[in-house]
C-alpha positions as CSV (number, residue, x, y, z in Angstrom):
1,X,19.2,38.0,11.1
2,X,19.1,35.5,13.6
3,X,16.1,34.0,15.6
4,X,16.1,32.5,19.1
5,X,16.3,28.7,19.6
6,X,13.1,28.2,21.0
7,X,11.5,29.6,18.1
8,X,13.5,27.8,15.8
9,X,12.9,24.4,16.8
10,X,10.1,23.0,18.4
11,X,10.8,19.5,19.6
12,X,8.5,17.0,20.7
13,X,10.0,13.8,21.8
14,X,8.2,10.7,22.4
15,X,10.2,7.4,24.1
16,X,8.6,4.2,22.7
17,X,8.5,1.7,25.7
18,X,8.6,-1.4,24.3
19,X,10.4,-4.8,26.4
20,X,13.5,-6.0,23.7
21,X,13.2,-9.2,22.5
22,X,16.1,-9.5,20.6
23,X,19.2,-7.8,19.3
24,X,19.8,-6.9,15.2
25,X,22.6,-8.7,15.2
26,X,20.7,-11.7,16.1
27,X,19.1,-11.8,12.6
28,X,20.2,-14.7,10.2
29,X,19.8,-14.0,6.4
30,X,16.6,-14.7,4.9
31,X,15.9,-18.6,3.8
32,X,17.3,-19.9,1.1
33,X,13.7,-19.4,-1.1
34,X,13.4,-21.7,-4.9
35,X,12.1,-18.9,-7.2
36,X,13.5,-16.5,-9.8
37,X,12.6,-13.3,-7.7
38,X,10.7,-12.5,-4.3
39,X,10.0,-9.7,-1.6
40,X,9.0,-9.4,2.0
41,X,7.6,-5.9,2.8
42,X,6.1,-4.9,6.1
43,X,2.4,-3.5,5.4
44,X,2.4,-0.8,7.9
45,X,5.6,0.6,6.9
46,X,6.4,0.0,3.5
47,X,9.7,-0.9,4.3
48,X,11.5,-4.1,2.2
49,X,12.5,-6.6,5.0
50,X,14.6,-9.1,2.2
51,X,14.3,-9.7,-1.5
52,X,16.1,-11.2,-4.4
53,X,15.7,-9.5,-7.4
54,X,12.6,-8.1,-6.1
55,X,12.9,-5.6,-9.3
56,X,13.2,-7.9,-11.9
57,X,10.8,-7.7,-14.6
58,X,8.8,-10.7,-15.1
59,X,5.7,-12.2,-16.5
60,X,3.3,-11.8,-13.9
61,X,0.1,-14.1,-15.0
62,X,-2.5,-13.7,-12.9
63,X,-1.1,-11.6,-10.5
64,X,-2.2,-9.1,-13.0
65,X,-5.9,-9.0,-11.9
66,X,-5.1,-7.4,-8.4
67,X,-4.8,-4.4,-10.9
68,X,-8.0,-5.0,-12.5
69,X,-10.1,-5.8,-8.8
70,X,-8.1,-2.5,-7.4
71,X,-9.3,-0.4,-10.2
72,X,-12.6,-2.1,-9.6
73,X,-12.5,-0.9,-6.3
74,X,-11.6,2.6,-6.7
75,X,-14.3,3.1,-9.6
76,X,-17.0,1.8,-7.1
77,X,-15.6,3.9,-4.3
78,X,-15.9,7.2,-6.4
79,X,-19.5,6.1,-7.5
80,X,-18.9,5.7,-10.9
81,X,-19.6,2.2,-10.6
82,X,-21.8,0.2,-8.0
83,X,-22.1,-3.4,-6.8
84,X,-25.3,-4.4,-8.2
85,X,-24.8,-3.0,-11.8
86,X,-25.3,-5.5,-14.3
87,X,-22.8,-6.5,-16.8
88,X,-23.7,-7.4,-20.5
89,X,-21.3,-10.3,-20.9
90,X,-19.0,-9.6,-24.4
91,X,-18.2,-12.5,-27.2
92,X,-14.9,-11.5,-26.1
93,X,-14.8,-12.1,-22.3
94,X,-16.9,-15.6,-23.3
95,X,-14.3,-16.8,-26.0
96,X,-11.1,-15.9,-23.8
97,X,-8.9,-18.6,-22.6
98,X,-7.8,-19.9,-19.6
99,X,-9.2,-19.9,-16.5
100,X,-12.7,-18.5,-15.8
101,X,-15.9,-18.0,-13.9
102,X,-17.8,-19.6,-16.5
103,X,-19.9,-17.0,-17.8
104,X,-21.9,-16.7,-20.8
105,X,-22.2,-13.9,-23.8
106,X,-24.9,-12.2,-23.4
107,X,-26.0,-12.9,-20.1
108,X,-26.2,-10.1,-17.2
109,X,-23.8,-10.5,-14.2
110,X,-23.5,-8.6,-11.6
111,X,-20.3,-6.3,-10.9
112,X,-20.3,-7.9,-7.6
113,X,-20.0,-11.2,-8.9
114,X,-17.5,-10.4,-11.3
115,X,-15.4,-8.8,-8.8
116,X,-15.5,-12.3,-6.9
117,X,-14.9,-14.1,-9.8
118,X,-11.9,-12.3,-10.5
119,X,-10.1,-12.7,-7.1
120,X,-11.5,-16.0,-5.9
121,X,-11.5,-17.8,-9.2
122,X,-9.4,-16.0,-11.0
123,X,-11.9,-15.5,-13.8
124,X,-10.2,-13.9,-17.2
125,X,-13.8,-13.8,-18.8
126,X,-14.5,-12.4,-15.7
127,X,-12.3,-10.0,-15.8
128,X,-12.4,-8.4,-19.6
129,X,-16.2,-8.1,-18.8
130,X,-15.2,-5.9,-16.1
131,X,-12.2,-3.7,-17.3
132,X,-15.4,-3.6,-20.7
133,X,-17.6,-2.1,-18.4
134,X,-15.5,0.2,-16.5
135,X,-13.2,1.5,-19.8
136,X,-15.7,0.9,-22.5
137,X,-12.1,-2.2,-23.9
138,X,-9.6,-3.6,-22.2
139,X,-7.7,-2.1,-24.1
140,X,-8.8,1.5,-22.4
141,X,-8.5,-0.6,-19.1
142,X,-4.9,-1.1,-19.4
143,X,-4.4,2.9,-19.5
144,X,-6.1,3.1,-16.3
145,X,-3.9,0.3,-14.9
146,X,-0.9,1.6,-16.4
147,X,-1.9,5.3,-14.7
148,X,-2.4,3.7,-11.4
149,X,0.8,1.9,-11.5
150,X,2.5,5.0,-12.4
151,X,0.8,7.2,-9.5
152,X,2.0,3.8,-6.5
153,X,5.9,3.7,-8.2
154,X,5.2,0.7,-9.5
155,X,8.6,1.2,-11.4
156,X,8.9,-2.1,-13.3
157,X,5.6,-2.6,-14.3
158,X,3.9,-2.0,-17.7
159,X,0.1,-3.8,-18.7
160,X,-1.1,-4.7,-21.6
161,X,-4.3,-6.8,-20.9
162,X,-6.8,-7.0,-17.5
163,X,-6.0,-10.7,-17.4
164,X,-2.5,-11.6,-17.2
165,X,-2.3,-13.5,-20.5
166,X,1.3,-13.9,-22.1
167,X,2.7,-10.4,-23.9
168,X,6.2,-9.6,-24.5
169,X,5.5,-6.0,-23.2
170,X,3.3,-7.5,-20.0
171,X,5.6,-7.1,-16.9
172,X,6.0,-6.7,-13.6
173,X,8.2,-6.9,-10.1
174,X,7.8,-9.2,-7.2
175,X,8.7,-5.7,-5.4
176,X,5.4,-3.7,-7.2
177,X,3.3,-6.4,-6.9
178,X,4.1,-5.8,-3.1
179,X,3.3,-2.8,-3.6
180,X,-0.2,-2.8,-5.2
181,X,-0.9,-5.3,-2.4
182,X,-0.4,-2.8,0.2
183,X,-2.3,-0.2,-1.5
184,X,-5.1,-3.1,-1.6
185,X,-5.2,-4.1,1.4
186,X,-5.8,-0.6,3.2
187,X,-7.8,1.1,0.0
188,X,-11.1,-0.7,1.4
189,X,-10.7,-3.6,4.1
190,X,-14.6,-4.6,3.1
191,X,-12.6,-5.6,-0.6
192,X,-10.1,-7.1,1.0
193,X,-11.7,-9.4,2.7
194,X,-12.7,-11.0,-0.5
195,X,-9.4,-12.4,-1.1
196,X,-9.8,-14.6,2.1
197,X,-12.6,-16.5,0.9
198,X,-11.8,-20.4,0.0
199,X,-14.5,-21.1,-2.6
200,X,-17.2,-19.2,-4.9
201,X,-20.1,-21.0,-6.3
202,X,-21.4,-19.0,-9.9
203,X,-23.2,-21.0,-12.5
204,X,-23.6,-24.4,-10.1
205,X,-19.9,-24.1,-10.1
206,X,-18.1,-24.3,-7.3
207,X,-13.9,-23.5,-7.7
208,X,-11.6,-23.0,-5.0
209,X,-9.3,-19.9,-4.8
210,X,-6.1,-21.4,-5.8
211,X,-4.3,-19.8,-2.5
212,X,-3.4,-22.8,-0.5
213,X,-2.1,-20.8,2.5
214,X,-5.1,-20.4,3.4
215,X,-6.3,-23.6,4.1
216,X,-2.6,-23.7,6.0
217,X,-1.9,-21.1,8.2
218,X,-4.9,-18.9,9.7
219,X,-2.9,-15.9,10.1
220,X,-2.7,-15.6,6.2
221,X,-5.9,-13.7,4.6
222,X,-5.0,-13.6,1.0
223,X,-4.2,-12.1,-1.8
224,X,-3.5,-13.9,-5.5
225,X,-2.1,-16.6,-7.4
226,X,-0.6,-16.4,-10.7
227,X,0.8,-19.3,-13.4
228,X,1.8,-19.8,-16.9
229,X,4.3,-21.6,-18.3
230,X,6.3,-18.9,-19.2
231,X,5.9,-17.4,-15.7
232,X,6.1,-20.2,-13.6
233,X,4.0,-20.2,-10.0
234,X,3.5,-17.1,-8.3
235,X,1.9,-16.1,-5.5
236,X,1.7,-12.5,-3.5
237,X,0.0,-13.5,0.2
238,X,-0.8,-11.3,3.0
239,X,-0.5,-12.2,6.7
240,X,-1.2,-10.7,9.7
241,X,-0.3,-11.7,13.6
242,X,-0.4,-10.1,17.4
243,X,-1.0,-6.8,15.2
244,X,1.6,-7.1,12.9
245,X,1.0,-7.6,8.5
246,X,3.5,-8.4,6.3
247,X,3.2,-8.8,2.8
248,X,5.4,-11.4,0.3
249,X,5.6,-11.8,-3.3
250,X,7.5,-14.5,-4.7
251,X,7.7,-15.4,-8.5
252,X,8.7,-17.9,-10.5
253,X,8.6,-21.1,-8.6
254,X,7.8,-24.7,-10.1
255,X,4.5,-25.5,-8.1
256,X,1.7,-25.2,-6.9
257,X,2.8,-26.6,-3.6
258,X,6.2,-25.1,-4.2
259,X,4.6,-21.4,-4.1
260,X,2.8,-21.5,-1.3
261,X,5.8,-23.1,0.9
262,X,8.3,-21.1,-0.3
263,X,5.7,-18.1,1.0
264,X,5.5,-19.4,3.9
265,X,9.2,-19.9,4.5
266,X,9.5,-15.7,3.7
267,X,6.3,-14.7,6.1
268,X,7.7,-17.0,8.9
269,X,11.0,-15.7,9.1
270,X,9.7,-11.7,8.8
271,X,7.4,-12.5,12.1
272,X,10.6,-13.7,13.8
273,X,13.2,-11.8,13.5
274,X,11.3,-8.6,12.8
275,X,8.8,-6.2,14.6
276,X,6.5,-3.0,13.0
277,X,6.0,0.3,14.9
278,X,3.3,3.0,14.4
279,X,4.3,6.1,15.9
280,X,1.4,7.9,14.7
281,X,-1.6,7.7,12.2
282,X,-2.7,9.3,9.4
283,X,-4.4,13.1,10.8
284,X,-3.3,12.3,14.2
285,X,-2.6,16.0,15.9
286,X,1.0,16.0,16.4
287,X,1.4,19.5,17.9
288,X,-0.4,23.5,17.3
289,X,1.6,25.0,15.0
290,X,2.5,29.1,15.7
291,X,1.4,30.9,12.9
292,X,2.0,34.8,12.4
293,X,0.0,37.1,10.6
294,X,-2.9,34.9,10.8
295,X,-6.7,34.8,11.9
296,X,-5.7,31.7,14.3
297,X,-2.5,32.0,16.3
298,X,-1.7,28.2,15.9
299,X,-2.8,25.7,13.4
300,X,-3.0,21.9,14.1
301,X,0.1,20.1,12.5
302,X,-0.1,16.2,11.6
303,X,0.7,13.4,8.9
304,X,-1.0,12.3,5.4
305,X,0.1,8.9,6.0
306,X,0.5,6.8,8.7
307,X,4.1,7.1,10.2
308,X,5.5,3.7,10.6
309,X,8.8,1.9,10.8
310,X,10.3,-2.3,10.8
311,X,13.1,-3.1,12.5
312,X,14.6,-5.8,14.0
313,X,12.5,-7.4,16.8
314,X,13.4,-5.8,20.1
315,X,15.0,-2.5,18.5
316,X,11.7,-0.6,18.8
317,X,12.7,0.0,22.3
318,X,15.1,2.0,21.2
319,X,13.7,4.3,18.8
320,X,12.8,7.9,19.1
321,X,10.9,10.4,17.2
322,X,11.2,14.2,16.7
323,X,9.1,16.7,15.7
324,X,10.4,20.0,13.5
325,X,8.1,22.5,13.1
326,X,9.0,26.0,10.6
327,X,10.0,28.7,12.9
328,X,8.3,31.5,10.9
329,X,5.0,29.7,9.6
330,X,3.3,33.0,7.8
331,X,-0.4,33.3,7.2
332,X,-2.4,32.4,4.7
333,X,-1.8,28.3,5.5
334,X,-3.5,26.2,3.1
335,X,-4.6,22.7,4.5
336,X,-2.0,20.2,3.3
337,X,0.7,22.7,3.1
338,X,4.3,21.2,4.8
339,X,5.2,23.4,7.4
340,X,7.8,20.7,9.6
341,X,9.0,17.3,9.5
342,X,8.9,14.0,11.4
343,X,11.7,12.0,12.3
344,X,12.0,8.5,13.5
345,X,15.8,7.9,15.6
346,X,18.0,5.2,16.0
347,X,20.4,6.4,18.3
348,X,21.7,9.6,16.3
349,X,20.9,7.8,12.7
350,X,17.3,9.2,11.0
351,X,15.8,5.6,9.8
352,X,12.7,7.4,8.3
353,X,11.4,11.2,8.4
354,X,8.5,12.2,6.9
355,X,6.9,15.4,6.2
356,X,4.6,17.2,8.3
357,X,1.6,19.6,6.9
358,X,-1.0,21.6,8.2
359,X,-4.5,19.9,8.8
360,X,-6.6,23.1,7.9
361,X,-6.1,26.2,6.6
362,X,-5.3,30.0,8.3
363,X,-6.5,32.8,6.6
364,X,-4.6,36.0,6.6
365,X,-5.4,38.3,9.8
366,X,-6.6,41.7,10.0
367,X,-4.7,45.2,9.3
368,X,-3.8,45.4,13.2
369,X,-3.1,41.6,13.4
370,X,-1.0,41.6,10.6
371,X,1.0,45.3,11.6
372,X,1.3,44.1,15.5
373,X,3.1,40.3,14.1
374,X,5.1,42.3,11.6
375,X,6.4,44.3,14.6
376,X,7.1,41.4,17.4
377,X,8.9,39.7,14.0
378,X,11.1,42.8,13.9
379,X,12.1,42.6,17.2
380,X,12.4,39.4,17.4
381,X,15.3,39.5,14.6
382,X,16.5,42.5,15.9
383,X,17.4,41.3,19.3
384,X,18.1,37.1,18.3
């Protein structure tokens, strides 16, 4: 059986009017950079602007404890953890190496604290007391990060501690630490903003956070350092400018000063010579759905993610999206159920498509509702 072409396809087409700015074959290769591996990501997208063996697996020192602040932050957002608990600090946490926050066993801290004295100081005493509170060990911490790791495709990434201290089986990616930074960055902005803060003061101690970018460029409003001898000076850092975040992780370099510029040199050259585009964010209604059989006729259609797209700056003017929603969209619907796709054109060429579900659910329709559909649907394949 055949079915008419209106009912087939339902198209929506929106033209993105944006004034070009430049051409993509005006874009140079990306700066010669002096590390072992590194990534530039847009935020909004997701998309990988330029790399060098941004999957590499690497030693990724401190870097590690955006992990440990991110699990923080998702066990405080489902409750089972709160800002002003108090933390018993372990022997453990006191007698680990490194740098810390300069706490001491046995005395109370707050999980507030601790979360800044992870990301601003870059606490491992710090940190163990946390992943102890949250996991019971660190070493129950790392299956949490090791889960979360799994469920973002961090591919090349495998933890062993909460603090980034050398392991042969401690690794990770200059590509998933771009990653976790996205997922950080929009998981709870009133976290994020943590990361932008120059200095914490604990114990009549005041330590910088070891970010120098942002003491240099404004635009820049975190993330993380890393170092050890074996993995060299890393740094993930987050920028974002006229609307625009990108995201860069480099690793390996042989500075402190040598991390932060060859950073800058990667965000620099993403805000030139690219631009990001939202088409649409996440639950926006993107059209109503027919649906047959059902108690509604229609049901509202939209995104579980924001749909989003990098290209070179001045091609956005160019791009198109289309909507393609199931031609026979039977009741029951559940909320969250795909029933079309989304598309984002360059030209003829499908850059990105995405799927498209229902935003709340259709419950069967009565006897007569369910007869009458059943009946237009057999005429309507009768006579296609």
């Amino acid at each position: 059986m055949t079915t008419p072409h209106f009912l087939q396809r339902l198209v929506l087409i929106f033209s993105v009017l944006v004034a070009p700015l430049a051409s993509a074959d005006t874009i140079p290769p990306p700066p010669e950079v002096a590390a072992k591996s590194w990534v530039l990501m847009d935020a909004a997208s997701g998309n990988v602007l330029a790399e060098h063996d941004g999957d590499a697996r690497l030693p990724p020192a401190s870097l590690t404890k955006m992990m440990t602040a991110y699990i923080a932050t998702l066990e405080m957002q489902r409750g089972r953890i709160h800002p002003n608990d108090m933390v018993t600090i372990s022997e453990k946490a006191w007698r680990t190496g490194g740098s810390k926050m300069f706490v001491e066993v046995g005395k109370q801290v707050s999980v507030d604290d601790l979360f800044h004295g992870i990301i601003i100081q870059s606490g491992n005493d710090a940190s163990i007391a946390l992943a102890e509170q949250i996991a019971g060990s660190e070493e129950a911490f790392t299956s949490l990060m090791n889960a979360e790791a799994q469920r973002l495709g961090m591919r090349n990434t495998h933890f062993v501690d909460a603090t980034g201290l050398p392991n042969p089986g401690h690794y990770s990616s200059a590509h998933d630490m771009a990653i976790l930074a996205r997922a950080i960055i929009y998981a709870d902005p009133a976290h994020y903003a943590i990361y932008a803060q120059k200095h914490f003061l604990w114990n009549g101690i005041q330590q910088p956070n070891r970010n120098l970018l942002l003491w240099r460029d404004e635009s820049v409003d975190g993330l993380k350092t890393g170092h050890t001898e074996e993995a060299g000076y890393c740094l993930v850092a987050s920028a974002k400018r006229n609307g625009e975040r990108l995201i860069a992780a480099v690793f390996g370099t042989d500075s402190e000063a040598a991390r932060a510029n060859e950073t800058a040199k990667l965000l620099g050259y993403g805000f030139r010579f690219f631009e990001s585009r939202v088409f649409n964010k996440k639950g926006d209604v993107l059209a109503n759905a027919p649906v047959w059989k059902g108690a509604a006729r229609t049901v509202k259609a939209g995104l579980n993610a924001d749909l989003a797209v990098s290209v070179a700056r001045g091609e956005a003017a160019k791009l198109t999206t289309q909507l393609v929603l199931k031609p026979e969209l039977i009741a029951p619907v559940k909320a969250g159920d795909v029933i079309g796709k989304v598309e984002i054109r360059q030209g003829d060429k499908v850059i990105k498509q995405a799927d498209v579900v229902a935003m709340e659910s259709v419950e069967q329709g009565g006897f007569f509702r369910r007869m009458w559909d059943s009946i237009r649907l057999f005429f309507k394949g009768l006579f296609g």
